[in-house]
C-alpha positions in Angstrom: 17.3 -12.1 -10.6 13.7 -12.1 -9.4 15.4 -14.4 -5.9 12.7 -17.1 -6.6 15.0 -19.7 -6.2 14.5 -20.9 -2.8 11.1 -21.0 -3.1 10.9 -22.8 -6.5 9.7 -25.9 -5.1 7.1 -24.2 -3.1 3.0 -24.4 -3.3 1.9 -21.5 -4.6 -0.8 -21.2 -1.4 2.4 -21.1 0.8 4.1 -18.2 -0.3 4.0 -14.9 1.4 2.4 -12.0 -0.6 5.9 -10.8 -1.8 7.2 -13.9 -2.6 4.4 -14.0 -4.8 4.5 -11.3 -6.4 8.0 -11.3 -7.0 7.0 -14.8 -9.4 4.1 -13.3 -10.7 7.1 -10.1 -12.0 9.4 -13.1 -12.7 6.8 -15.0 -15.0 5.6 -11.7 -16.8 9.2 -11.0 -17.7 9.6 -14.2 -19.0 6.8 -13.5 -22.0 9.4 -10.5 -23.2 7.0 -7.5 -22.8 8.9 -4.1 -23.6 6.3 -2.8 -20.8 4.9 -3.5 -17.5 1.5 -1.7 -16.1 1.9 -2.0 -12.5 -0.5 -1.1 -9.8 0.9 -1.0 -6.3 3.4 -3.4 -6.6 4.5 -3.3 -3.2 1.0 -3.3 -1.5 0.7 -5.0 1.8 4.1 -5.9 1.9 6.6 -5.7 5.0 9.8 -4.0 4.3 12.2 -6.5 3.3 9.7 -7.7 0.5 9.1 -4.5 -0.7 13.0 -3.7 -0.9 13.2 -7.3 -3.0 10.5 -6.2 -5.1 11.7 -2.9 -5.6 15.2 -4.3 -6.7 13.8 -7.0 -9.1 12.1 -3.8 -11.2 15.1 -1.9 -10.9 16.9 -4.9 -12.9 13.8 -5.1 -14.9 14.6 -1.5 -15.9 18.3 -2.0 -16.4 17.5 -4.8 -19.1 15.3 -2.6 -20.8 12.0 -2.5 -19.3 9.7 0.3 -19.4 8.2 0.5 -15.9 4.5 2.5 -15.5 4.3 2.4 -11.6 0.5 3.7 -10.3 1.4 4.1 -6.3 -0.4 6.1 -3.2 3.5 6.2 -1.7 5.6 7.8 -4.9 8.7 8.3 -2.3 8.9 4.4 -2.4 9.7 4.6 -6.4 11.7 7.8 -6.8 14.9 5.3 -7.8 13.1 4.3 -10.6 11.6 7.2 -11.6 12.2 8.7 -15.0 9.2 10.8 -15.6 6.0 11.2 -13.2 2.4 12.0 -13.6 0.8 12.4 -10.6 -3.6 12.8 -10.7 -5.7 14.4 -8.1 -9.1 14.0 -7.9 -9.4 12.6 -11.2 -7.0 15.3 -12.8 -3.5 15.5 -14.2 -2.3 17.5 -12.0 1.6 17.7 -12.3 4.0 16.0 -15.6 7.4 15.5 -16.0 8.3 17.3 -12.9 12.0 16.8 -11.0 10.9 14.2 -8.5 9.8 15.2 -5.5 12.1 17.6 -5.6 9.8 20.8 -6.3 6.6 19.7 -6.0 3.4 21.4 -6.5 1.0 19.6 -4.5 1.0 19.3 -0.3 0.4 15.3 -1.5 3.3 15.1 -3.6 6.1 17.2 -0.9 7.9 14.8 0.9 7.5 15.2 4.6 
């Protein structure tokens, strides 16, 4: 699931950054939570990483997992988006609204 395998017998200093996350997602699951806080899970990752990384939560969420995603790029989560919140300036600012699909803020409009 979390495409750890080839990498299993790997030092931890000599993974990439989304091979290392992807085990530090993989090893979290493992402990059962019903929840995962995750800020910027895909941060300074290049694209393929971020895809693997973005898949692994989406099976994550298919099991059962509640995801709560805090991300700068939204657009990059909209698949696993059931409900958003998005803060400006320290206030909530929109709830619950359809996805980028009418937002309210210039930040929030996809370009």
């Amino acid at each position: 699931m979390a495409q750890i395998n080839d990498i299993s017998d790997a030092y931890a200093k000599t993974l990439s950054g989304g091979e290392q996350q992807r085990v530090a997602l993989a090893r979290a699951w493992l402990r059962q939570p019903q929840i995962m806080l995750l800020d910027e899970p895909t941060a300074n990752m290049d694209q393929d990483a971020r895809k693997r990384t973005i898949d692994l939560l989406a099976n994550l969420k298919d099991q059962g997992l509640a995801l709560f995603v805090a991300s700068h790029d939204p657009v990059q989560f909209a698949t696993l988006a059931n409900n958003t919140l998005t803060i400006s300036e320290g206030t909530l600012t929109e709830k619950n609204s359809p996805f980028l699909k009418s937002p309210q803020l210039v930040s929030t409009q996809a370009a």
